[in-house]
N, C-alpha and C positions, 0 to 999 in steps of 0.2 A: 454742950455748954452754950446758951446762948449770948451772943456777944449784948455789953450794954450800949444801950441806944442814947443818943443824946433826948431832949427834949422831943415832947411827941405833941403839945398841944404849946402853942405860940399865938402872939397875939404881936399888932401893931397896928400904928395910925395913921391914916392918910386928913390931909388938910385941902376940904375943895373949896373952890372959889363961887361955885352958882352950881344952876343944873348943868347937868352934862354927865360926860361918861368919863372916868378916869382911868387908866392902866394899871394895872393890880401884875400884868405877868409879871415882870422880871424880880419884882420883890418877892413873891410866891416862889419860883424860882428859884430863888435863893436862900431860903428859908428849908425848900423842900432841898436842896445840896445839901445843908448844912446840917441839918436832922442826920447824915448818915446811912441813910437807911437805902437802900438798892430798887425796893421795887412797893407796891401797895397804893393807898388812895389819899390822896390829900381835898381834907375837906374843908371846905372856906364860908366859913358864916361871917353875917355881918351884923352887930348886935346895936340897931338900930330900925325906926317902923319906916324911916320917912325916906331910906335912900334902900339899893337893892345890890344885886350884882347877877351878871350876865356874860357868857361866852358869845363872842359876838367879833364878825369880821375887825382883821385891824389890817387891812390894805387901804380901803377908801373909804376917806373919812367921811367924806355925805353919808355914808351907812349909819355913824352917829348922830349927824343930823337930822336927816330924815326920820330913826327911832324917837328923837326928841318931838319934832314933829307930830310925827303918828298922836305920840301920845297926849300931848297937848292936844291934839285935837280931840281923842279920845276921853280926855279926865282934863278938861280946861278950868285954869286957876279962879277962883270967885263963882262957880257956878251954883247957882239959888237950890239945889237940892240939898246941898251940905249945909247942917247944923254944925260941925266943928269947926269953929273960926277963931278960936281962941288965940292964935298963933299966926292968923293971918289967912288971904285969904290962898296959898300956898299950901299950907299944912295938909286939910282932907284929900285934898288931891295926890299929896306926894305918899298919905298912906295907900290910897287908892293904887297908886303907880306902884308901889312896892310891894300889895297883895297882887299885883297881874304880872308879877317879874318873882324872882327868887330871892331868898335870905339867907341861902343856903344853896352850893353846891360842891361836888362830886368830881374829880379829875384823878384817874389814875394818873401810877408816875412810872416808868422803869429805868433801869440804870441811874436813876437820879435826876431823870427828866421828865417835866410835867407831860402828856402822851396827848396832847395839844394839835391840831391839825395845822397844817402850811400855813392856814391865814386867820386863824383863832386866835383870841388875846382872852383873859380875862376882866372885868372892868366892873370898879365899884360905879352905879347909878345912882348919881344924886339928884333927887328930885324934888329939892326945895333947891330957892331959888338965892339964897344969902349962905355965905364960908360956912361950913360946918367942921368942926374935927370929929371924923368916924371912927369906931373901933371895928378893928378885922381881924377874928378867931381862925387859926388854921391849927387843925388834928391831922399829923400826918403819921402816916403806920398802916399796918392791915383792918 
């Protein structure tokens, strides 16, 4: 007989302030405890073009700045190749940032814990430049 599971697919919202990276573990976290469920993969989409998510050192923080960096120098804001500026001159860039980064990832969990490395966090990547409120899907099960 299989036992019933609580919720398998959950959703909530984070509220950013500009670009940057924000922490997503411990509410994932908590989300994957509270599901119930012992062991399998919790998956974390982010239903949004402009901002991203990444497993990504959380011991030293210039690691997020420096990524900020990178990428700005990489897909710099107002640059004359982009036609989409509807939105400012922020927008094509921040899609650009979010096709060379993820929308979607993948973390098993066992005993009810995300299976996360020493110095791994997860973190939504916002890459526009003004508050957003994002939505964040997590499917957690086998």
């Amino acid at each position: 007989m299989k036992t019933e599971l609580r919720r398998r697919v959950v959703s909530f919202e984070v509220r950013t302030r500009s670009r940057g990276l924000y922490d997503l573990t411990d509410e994932v976290q908590s989300r994957v405890s509270a599901s119930g469920q012992d062991e399998g993969l919790c998956t974390i989409f982010i239903r949004h073009t402009s901002a991203s998510l990444v497993v990504q050192e959380n011991a030293d923080p210039t690691v997020q700045s420096d990524l900020n960096a990178f990428l700005s120098r990489l897909v710099p804001d107002g640059d004359a190749i982009f036609q989409h500026t509807d939105e400012g001159p922020d927008d094509m860039p921040a899609h650009v940032r979010a096709a060379l980064t993820a929308t979607s990832i993948g973390i098993p969990f066992s005993d009810g814990r995300l299976m996360l490395g020493r110095w791994q966090a997860i973190y939504l990547f916002e890459h526009r430049r003004a508050p957003h409120t994002r939505q964040i899907v997590l499917h957690i099960g086998d």
